[in-house]
C-alpha positions as CSV (number, residue, x, y, z in Angstrom):
1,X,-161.2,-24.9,57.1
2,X,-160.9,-24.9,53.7
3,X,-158.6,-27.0,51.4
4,X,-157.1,-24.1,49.5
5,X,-156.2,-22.2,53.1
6,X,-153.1,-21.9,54.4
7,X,-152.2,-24.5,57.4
8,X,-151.5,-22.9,60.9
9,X,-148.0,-23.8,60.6
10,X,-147.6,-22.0,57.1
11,X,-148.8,-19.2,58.8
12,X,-146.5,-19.2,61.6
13,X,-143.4,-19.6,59.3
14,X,-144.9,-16.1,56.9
15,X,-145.2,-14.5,60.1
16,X,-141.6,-15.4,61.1
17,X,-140.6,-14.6,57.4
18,X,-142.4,-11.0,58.0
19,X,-140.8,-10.5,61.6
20,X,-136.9,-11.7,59.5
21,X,-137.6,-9.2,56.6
22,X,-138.4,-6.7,59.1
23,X,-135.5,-6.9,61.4
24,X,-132.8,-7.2,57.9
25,X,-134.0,-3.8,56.8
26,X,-132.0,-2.3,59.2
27,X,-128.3,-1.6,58.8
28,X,-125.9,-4.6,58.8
29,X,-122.1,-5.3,59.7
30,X,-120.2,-3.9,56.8
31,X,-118.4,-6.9,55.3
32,X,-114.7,-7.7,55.1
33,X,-112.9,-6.4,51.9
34,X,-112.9,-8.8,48.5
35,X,-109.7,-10.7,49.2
36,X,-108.4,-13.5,46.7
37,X,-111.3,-15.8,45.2
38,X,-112.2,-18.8,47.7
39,X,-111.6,-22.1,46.9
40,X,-114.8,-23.2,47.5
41,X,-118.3,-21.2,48.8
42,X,-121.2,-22.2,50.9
43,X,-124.2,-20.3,50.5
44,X,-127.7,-20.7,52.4
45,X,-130.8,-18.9,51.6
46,X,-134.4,-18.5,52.8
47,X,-137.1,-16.5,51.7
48,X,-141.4,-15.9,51.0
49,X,-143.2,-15.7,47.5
50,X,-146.8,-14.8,47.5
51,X,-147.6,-17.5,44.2
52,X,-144.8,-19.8,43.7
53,X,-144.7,-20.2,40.3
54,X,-142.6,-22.6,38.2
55,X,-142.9,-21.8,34.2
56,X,-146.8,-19.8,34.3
57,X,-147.8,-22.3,36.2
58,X,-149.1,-22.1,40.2
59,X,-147.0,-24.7,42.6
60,X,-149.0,-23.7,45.3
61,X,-153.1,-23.0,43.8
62,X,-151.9,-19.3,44.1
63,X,-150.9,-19.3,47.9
64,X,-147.9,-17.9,49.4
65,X,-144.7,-20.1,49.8
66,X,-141.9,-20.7,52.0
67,X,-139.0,-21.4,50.3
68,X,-135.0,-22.1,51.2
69,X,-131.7,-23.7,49.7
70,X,-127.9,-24.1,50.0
71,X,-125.3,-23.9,47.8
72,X,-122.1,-25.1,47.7
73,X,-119.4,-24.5,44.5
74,X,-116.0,-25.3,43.5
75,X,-113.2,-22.4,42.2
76,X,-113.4,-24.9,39.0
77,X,-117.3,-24.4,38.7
78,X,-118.8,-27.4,40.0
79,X,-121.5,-26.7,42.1
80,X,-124.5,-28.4,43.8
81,X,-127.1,-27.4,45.7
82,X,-130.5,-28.3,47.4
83,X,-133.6,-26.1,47.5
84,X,-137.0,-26.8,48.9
85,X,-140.6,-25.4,48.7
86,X,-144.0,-26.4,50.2
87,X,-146.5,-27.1,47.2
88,X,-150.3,-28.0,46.0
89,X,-150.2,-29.1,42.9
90,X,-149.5,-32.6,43.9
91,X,-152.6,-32.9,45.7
92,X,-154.5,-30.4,43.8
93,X,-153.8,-31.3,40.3
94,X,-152.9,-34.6,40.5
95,X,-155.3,-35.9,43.1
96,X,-152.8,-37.8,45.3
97,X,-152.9,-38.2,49.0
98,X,-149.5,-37.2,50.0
99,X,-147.3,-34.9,48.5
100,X,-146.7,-31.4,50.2
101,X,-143.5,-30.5,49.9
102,X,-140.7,-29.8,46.9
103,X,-137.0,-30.8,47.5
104,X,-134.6,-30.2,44.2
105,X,-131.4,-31.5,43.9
106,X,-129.1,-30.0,41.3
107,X,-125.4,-29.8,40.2
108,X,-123.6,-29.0,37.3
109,X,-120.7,-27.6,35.9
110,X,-120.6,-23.8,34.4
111,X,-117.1,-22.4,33.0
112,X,-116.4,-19.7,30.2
113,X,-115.8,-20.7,26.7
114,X,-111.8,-19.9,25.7
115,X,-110.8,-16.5,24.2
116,X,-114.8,-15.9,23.9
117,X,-117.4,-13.9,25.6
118,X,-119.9,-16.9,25.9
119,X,-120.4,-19.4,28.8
120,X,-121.8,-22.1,29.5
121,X,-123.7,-24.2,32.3
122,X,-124.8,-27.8,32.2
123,X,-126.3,-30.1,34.7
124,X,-129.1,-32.1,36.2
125,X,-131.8,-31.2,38.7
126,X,-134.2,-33.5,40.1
127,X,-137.2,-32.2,41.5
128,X,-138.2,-34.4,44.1
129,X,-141.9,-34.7,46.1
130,X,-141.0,-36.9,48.9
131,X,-144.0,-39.5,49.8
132,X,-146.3,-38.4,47.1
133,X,-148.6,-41.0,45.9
134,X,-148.9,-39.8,42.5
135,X,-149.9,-42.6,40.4
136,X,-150.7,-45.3,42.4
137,X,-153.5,-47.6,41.7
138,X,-156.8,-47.1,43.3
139,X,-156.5,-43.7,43.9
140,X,-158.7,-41.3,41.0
141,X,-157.6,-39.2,39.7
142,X,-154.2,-39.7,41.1
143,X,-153.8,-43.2,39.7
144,X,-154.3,-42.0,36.0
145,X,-151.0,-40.3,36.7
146,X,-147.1,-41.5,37.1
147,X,-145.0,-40.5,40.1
148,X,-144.9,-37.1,40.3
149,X,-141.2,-36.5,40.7
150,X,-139.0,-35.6,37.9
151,X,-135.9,-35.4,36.7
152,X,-134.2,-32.9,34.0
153,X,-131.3,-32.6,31.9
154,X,-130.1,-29.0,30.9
155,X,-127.8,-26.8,29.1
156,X,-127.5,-23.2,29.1
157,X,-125.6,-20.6,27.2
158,X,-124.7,-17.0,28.2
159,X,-123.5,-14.2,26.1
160,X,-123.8,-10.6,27.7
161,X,-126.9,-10.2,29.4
162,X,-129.0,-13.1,27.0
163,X,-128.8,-16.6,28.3
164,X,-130.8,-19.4,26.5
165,X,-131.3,-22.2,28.6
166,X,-132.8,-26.1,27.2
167,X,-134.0,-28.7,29.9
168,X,-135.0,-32.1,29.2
169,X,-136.7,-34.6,31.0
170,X,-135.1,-37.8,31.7
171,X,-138.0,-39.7,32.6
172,X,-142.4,-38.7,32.9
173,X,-142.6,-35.0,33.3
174,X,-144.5,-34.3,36.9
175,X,-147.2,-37.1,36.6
176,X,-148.0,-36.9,33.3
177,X,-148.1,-40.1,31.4
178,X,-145.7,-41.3,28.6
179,X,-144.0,-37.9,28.7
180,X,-139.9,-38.8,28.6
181,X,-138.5,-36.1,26.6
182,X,-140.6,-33.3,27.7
183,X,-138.6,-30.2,26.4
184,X,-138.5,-26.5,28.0
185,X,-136.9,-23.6,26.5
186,X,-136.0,-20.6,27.9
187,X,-134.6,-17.1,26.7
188,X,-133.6,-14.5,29.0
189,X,-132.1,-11.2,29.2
190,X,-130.4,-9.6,32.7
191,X,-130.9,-5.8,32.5
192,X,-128.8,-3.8,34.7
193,X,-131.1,-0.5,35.9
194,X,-128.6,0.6,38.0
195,X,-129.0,1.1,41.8
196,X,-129.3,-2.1,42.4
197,X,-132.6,-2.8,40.3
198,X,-132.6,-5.6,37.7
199,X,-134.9,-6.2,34.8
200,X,-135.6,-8.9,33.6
201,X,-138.0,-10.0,30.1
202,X,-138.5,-14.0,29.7
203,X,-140.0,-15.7,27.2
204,X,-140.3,-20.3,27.6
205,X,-141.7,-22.7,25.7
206,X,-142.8,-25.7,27.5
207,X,-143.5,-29.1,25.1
208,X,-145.4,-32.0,26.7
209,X,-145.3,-35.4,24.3
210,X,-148.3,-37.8,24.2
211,X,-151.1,-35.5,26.0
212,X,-152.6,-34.6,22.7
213,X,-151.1,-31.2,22.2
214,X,-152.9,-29.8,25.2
215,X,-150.1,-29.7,27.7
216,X,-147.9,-27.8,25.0
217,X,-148.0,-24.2,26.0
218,X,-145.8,-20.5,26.1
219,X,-144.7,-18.2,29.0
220,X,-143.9,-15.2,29.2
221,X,-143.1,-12.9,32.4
222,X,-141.1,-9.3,33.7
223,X,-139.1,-9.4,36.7
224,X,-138.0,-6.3,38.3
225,X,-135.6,-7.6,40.7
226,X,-133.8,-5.1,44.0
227,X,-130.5,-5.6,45.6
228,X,-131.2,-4.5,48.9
229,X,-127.7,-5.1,50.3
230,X,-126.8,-7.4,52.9
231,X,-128.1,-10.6,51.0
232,X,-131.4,-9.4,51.2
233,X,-132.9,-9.4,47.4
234,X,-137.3,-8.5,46.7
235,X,-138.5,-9.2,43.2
236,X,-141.8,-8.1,42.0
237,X,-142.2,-10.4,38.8
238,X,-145.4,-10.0,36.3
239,X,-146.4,-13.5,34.3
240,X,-148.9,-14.8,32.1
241,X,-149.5,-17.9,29.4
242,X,-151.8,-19.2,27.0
243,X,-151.7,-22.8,28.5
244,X,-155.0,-24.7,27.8
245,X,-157.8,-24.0,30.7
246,X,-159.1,-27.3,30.9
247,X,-155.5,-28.8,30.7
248,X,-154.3,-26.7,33.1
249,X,-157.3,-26.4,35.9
250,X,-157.0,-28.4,39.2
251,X,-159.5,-30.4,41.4
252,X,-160.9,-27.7,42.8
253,X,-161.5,-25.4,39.4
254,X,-158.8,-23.4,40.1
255,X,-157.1,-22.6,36.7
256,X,-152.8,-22.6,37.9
257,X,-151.8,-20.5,34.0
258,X,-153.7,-17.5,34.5
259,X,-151.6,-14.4,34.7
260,X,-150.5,-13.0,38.0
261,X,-148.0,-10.5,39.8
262,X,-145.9,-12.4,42.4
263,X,-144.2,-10.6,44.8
264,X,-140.8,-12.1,46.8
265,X,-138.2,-12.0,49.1
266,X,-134.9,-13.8,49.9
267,X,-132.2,-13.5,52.2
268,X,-128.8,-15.4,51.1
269,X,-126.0,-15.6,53.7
């Protein structure tokens, strides 16, 4: 088999994913009518990308993903939540052993600014690879690397439908070397098309320190996004960069920048 296929078990879970997305298209129980707002909520979430993606850049050497979370948040707007992936790169790109899976960990605080129209959301997430062997001697290429798990500081501030959103790391940014303070911005805009439809125009800016400008790099995607109804959302999002080639190409050759159309679902409940 080869290293870039996807494992029997992966295939299993997209074929369960397929049977799910199936079954939800057809009509659900109507839900109760909005009553006064909750004190708290608890949210779950599952769903299937076909290139998980995290800033232009492949998570999983182009291959489909399998992806849940849970969210829980306060009337106050505290909120934390857990959300988890299965991944490449780890392997792929930085050569280690062990390393298969994505767990983030996040919580924050988001409120609206007084007698304004602007809010705001701050917080820290922590993507987590659980095992991985990132960076440990002995291991080439993987020992030219730090731990791959990182951890971010960010901000974010709405007005409208813009948001522009700042993350910073706390510590090495995924691997790479001498990198505390890697920066990340991010401006959006939330189009309402009406009938559910959302569209969506990004443009990031991810800086790297200490890797000799070639990590540095801009993204840019277009995500039309559908409200199915009945926590059942698709997206359909179109991405590209201009991140450096031999940078940004793994063990195998594969170049993770180049630009794609991913295609997703997700069922929150």
């Amino acid at each position: 088999m080869k290293s870039d296929s996807l494992s029997a078990s992966q295939r299993k879970l997209l074929a369960i994913a397929a049977v799910t997305v199936v079954v939800l298209q057809f009509p659900l129980v109507a839900r109760a009518e909005d009553g006064p707002e909750p004190e708290s909520t608890l949210t779950y979430n599952v769903g299937v990308t076909s290139d998980y993606r995290v800033r232009g850049i492949a998570q999983t050497s182009k291959k489909p993903a399998i992806q849940g979370g849970v969210d829980f948040a306060l009337k106050s707007g505290l909120y934390l939540g857990l959300a988890a992936s299965n991944v490449k790169w780890v392997k792929e790109f930085n050569g280690a052993t062990k390393g298969s899976y994505e767990l983030d960990l996040y919580g924050g605080y988001k409120a609206q600014i007084t007698d304004t129209s602007f809010t705001y959301d701050v917080g820290v997430i922590s993507y987590r690879y659980p095992g991985n062997n990132s960076g440990v001697e002995g291991f080439f290429p993987a020992g030219t690397y730090s731990n791959a798990s990182t951890t971010e500081a960010f901000g974010a501030l709405s007005y409208g439908i813009y948001t522009f959103k700042y993350n910073r790391s706390l510590g090495d940014f995924l691997g790479n070397v001498n990198s505390s303070g890697s920066q990340y911005f991010d401006l959006s805009a939330a189009i309402d098309m009406t009938n559910g439809y959302v569209l969506t125009p990004h443009i990031g800016r991810q800086l790297i320190p200490n890797q000799t400008g070639q990590a540095n790099y801009s993204d840019i995607a277009l995500t039309l996004s559908k409200d199915f109804g009945g926590g059942l959302t698709g997206t359909a999002a179109a991405l590209a960069t201009n991140a450096d080639r031999t940078f940004y190409t793994d063990t195998h050759g594969r170049f993770l920048a180049n630009s794609t159309l991913a295609i997703g679902l997700k069922y929150s409940f």
